[in-house]
Rosetta silent file (secondary structure, phi, psi, omega in degrees, C-alpha in Angstrom):
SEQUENCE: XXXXXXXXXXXXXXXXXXXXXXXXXXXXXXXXXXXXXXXXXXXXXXXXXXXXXXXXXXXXXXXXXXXXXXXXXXXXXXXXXXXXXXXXXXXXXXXXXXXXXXXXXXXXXXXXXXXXXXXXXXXXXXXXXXXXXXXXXXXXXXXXXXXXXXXXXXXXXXXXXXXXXXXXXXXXXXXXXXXXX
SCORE:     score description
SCORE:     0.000 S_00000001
   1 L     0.000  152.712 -156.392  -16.854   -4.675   -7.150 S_00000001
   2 L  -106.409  146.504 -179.280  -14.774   -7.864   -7.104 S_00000001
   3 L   -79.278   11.001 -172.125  -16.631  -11.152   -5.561 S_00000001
   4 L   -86.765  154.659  170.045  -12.949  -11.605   -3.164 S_00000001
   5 E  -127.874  116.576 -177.579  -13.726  -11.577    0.259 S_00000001
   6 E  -127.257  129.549 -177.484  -11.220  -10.060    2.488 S_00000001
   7 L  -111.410  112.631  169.075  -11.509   -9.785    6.670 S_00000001
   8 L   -65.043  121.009  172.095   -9.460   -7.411    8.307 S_00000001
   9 E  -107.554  114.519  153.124   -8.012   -8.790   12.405 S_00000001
  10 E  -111.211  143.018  163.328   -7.222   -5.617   13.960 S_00000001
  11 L   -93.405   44.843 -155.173   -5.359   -6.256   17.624 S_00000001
  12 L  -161.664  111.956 -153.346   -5.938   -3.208   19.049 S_00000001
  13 L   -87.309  -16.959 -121.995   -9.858   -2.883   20.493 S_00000001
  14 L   -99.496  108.881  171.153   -8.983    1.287   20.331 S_00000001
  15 L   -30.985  -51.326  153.146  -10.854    2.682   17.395 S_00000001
  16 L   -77.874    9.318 -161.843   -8.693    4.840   16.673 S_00000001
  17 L   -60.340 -177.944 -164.080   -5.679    2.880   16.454 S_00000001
  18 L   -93.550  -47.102  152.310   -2.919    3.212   14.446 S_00000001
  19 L   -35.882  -44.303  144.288   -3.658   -0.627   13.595 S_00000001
  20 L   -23.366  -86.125  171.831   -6.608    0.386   12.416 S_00000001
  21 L  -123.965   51.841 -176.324   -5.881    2.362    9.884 S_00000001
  22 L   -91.890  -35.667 -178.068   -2.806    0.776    8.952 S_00000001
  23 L   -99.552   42.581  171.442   -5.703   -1.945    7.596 S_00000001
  24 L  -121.746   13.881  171.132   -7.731    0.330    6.267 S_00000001
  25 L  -101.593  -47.599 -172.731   -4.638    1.302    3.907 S_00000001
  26 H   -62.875  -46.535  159.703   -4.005   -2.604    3.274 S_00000001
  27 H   -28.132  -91.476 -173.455   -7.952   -2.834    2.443 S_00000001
  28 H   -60.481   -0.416  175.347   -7.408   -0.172   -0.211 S_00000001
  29 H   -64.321  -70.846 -178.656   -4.117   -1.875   -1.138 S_00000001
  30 H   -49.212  -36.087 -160.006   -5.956   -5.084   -2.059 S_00000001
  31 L    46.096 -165.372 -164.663   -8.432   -3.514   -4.115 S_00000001
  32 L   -22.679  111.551 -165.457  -11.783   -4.008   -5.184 S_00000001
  33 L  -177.844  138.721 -148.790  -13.169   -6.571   -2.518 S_00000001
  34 E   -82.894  114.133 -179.727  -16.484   -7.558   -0.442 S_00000001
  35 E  -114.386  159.279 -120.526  -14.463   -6.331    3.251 S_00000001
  36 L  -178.968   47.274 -148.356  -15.120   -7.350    6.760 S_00000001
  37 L   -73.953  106.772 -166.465  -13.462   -6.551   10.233 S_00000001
  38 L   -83.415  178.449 -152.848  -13.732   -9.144   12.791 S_00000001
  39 L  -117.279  125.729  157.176  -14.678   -8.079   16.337 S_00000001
  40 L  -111.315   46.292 -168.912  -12.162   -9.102   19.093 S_00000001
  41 L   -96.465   49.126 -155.778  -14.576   -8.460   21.275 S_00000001
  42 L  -104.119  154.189  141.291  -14.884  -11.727   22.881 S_00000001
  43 L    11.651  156.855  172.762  -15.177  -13.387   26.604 S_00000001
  44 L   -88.423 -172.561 -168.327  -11.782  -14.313   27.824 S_00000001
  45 L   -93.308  158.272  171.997  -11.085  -18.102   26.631 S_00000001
  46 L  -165.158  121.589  158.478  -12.024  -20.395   29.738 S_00000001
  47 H   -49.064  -46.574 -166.435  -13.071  -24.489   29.206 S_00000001
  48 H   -92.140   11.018  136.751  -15.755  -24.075   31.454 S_00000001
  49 H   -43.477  -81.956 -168.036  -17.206  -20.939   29.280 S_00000001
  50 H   -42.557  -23.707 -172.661  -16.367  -23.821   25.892 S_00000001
  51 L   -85.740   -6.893  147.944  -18.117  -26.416   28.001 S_00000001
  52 L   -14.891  -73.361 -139.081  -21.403  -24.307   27.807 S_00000001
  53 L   148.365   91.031 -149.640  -20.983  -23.753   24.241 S_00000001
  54 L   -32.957  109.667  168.482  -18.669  -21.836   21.904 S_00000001
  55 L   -18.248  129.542  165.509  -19.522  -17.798   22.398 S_00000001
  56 H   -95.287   14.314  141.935  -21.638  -16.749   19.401 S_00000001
  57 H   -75.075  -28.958 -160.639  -19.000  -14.035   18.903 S_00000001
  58 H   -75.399  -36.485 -174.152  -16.344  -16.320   18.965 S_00000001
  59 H   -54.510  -56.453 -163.069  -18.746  -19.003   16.267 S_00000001
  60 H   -68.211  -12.211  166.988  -19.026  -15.398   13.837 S_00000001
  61 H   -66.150  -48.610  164.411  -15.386  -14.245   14.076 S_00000001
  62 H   -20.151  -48.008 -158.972  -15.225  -18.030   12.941 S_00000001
  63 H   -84.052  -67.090 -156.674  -17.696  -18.228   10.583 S_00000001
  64 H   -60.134  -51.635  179.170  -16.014  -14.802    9.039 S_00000001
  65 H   -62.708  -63.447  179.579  -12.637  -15.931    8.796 S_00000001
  66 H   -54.973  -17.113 -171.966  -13.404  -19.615    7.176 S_00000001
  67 L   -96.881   -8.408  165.256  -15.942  -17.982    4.507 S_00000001
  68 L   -57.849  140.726  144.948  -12.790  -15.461    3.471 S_00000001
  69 L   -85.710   -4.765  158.220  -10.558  -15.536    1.026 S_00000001
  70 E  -162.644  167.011 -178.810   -7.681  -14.070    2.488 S_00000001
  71 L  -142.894  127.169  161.744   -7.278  -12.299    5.620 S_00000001
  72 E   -57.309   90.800  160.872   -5.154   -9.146    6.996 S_00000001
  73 E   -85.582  131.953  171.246   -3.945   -8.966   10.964 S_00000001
  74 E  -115.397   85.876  167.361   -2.886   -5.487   11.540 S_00000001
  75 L   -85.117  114.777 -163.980   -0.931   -6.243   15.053 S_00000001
  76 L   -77.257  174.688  167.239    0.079   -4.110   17.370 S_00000001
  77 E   -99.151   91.818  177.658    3.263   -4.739   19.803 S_00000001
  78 L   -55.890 -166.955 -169.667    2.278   -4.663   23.403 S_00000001
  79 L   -78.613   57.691  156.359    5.567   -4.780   25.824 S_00000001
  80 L    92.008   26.223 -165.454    7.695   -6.969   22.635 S_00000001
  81 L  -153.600  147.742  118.658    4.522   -9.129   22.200 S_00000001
  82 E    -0.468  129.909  178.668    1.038   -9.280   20.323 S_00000001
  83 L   -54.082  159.052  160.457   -1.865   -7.665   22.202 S_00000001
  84 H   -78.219  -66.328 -176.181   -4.068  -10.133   24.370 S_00000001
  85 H   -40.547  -32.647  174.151   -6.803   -9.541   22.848 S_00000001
  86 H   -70.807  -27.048 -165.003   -5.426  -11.221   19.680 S_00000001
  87 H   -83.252  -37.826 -171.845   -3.893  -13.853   21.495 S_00000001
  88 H   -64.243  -65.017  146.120   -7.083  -14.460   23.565 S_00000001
  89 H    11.132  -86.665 -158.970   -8.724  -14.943   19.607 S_00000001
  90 H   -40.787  -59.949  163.900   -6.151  -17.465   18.608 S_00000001
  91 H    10.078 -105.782 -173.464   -7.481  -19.208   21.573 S_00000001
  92 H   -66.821  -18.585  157.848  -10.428  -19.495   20.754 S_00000001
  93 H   -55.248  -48.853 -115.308  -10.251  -19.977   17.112 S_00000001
  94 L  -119.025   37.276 -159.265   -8.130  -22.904   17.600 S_00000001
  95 L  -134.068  105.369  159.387  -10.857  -24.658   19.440 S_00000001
  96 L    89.192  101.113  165.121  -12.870  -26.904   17.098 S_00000001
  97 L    84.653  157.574  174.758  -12.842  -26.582   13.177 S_00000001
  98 L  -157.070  114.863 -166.230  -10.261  -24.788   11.208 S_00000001
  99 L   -95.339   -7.871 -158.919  -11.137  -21.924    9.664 S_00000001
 100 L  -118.829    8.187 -169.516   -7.423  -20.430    8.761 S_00000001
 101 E   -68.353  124.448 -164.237   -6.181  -23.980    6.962 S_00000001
 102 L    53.173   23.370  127.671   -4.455  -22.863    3.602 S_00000001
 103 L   -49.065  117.778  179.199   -6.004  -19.732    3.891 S_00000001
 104 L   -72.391   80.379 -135.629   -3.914  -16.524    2.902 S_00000001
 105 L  -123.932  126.534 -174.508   -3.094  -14.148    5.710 S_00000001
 106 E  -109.779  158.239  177.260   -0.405  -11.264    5.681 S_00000001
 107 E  -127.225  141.561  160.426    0.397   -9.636    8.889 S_00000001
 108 E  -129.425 -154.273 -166.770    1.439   -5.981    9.424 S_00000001
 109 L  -175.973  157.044  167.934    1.912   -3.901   12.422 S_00000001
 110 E  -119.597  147.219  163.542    1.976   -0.372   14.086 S_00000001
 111 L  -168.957   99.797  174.241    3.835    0.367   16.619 S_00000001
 112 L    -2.595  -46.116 -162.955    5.148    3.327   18.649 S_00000001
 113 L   -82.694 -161.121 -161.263    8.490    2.087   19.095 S_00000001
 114 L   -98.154   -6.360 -172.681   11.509    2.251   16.585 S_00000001
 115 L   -95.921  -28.252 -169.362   11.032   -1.642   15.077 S_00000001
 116 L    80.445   19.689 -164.800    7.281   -1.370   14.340 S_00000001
 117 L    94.792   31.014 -122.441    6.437   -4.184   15.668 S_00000001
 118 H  -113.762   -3.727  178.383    8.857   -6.332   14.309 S_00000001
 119 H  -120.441   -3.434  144.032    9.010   -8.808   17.313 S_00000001
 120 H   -37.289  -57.886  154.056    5.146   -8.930   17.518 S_00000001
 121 H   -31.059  -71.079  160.986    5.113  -10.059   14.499 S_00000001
 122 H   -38.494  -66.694  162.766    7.599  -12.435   14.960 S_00000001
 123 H   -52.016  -52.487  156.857    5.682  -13.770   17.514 S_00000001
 124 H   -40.998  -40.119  178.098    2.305  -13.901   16.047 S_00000001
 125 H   -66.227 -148.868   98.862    4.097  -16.216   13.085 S_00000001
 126 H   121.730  -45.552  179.686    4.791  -18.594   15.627 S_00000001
 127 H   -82.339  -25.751  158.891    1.312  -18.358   16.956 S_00000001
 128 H   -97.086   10.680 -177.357   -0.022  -18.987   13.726 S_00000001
 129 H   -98.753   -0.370  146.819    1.617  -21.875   12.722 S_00000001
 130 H   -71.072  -60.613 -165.496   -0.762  -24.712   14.542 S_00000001
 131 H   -34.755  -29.804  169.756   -3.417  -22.894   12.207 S_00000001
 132 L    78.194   22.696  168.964   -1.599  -24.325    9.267 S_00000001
 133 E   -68.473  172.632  161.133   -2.337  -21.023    7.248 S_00000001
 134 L   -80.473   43.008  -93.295   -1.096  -20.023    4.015 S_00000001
 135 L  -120.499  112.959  162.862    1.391  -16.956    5.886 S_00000001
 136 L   -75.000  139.788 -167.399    3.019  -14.524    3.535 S_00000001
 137 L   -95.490   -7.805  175.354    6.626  -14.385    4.356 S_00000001
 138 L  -162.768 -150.155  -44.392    6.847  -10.644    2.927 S_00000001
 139 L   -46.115  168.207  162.714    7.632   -7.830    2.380 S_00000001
 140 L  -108.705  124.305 -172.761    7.209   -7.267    5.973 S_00000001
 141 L  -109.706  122.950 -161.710    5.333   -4.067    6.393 S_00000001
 142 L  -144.601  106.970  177.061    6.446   -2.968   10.166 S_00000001
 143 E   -96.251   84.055  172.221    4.988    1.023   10.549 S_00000001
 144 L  -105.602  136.099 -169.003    7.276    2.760   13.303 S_00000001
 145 L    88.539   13.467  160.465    6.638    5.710   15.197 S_00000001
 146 H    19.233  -72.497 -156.659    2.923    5.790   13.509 S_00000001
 147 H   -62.893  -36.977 -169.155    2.064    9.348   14.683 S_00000001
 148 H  -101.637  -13.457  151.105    4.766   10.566   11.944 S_00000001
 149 L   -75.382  -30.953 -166.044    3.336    8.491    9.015 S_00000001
 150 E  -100.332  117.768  166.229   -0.382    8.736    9.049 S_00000001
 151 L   -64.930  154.972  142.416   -2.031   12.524    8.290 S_00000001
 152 L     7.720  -93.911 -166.765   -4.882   13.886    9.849 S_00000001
 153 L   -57.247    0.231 -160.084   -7.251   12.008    8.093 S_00000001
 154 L    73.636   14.780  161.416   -5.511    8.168    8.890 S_00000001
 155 L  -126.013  165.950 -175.099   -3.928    7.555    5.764 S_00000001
 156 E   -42.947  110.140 -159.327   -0.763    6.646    5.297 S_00000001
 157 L   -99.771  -18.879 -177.639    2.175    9.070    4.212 S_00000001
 158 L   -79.110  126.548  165.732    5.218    7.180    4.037 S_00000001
 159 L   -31.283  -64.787 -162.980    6.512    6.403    0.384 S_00000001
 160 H   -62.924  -52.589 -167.379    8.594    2.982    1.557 S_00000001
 161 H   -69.954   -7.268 -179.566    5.636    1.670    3.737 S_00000001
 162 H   -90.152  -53.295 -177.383    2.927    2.597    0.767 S_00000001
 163 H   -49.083  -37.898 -171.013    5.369    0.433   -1.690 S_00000001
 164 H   -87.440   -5.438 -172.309    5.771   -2.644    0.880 S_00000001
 165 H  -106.095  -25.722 -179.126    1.994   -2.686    1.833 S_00000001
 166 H   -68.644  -36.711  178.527    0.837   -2.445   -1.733 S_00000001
 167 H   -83.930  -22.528  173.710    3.147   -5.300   -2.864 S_00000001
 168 H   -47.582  -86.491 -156.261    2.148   -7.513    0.503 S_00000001
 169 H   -67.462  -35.460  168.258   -1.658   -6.694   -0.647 S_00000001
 170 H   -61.336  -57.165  159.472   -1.009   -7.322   -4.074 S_00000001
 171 H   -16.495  -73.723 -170.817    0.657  -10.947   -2.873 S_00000001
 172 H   -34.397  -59.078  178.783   -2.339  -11.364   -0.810 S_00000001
 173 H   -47.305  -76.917 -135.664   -4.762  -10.968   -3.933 S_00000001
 174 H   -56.396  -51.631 -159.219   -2.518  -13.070   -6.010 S_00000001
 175 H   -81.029  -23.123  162.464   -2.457  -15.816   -3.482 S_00000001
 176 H   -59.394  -50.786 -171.650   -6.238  -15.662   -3.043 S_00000001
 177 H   -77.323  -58.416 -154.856   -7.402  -15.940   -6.737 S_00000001
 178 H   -54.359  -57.443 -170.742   -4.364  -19.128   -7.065 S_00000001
 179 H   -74.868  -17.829 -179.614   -6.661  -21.103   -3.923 S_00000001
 180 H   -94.073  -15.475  160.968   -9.764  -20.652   -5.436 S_00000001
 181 L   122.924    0.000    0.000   -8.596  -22.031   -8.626 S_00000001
């Protein structure tokens, strides 16, 4: 087993999601690697929650992301947008500390509709770019219509989308071993 540490952000709380186990293909993409899922199971953000004291889900999604060496969001498209729960995250990540600075993070998506998420996505770049990550610009792996790619078991059947998530996840590695030196 390889000493990389990689944390899967799915935006979709559903277990089953499609998100899900679009990163549990990207996981096996990446290869050999100490893996991690963070829980976006947090409070919604409110200042007078933060003036308390930072949630000590929100400190371990924290904690989880800054001790990574690269990190996966598998983002779904809500009505042309990133889920809340992910956005409700960003939040709170962005509060204090910066856990995602020069860090390598690829984004992919699921998504019912015929784009695959493709303006989720969009958005989500845009939402990461106070974070100052390191943001792979490709391929962009956008899974539409789910239901007809994924078998039975959750993995992944389509040929094009196995090629684009494998070279994305290969990137990802690549850009991972290059920051730690």
């Amino acid at each position: 087993m390889s000493d990389m540490k990689l944390v899967g952000i799915c935006g979709s709380l559903r277990a089953q999601s499609w998100n899900r186990k679009l990163l549990q293909a990207a996981q096996t993409a990446f290869g050999p690697a100490e893996y991690a899922e963070g829980n976006l199971r947090l409070p919604l953000f409110d200042e007078d929650i933060e003036a308390q004291g930072i949630p000590p889900e929100v400190a371990t999604l924290k904690a989880l992301i800054a001790g990574a060496d690269a990190v996966v969001i598998a983002c779904p498209e809500y009505n042309k947008a990133p889920s809340g729960v992910l956005k409700n995250a960003l939040d709170w990540l962005s509060r204090g500390g910066a856990p995602w600075k020069g860090k390598p993070v690829a984004i992919v998506s699921a998504a019912a509709g015929r784009a695959g998420g493709e303006r989720a996505q969009f958005a989500l770049r845009l939402m990461m770019v106070p974070f100052r990550p390191y943001l792979l610009q490709g391929p962009e792996v956008m899974i539409a219509q789910p239901a007809k790619v994924f078998d039975a078991d959750g993995q992944l059947q389509d040929e094009m989308a196995t090629k684009l998530l494998a070279e994305l996840m290969g990137d990802l590695r690549a850009a991972a071993q290059a920051r730690r030196g």
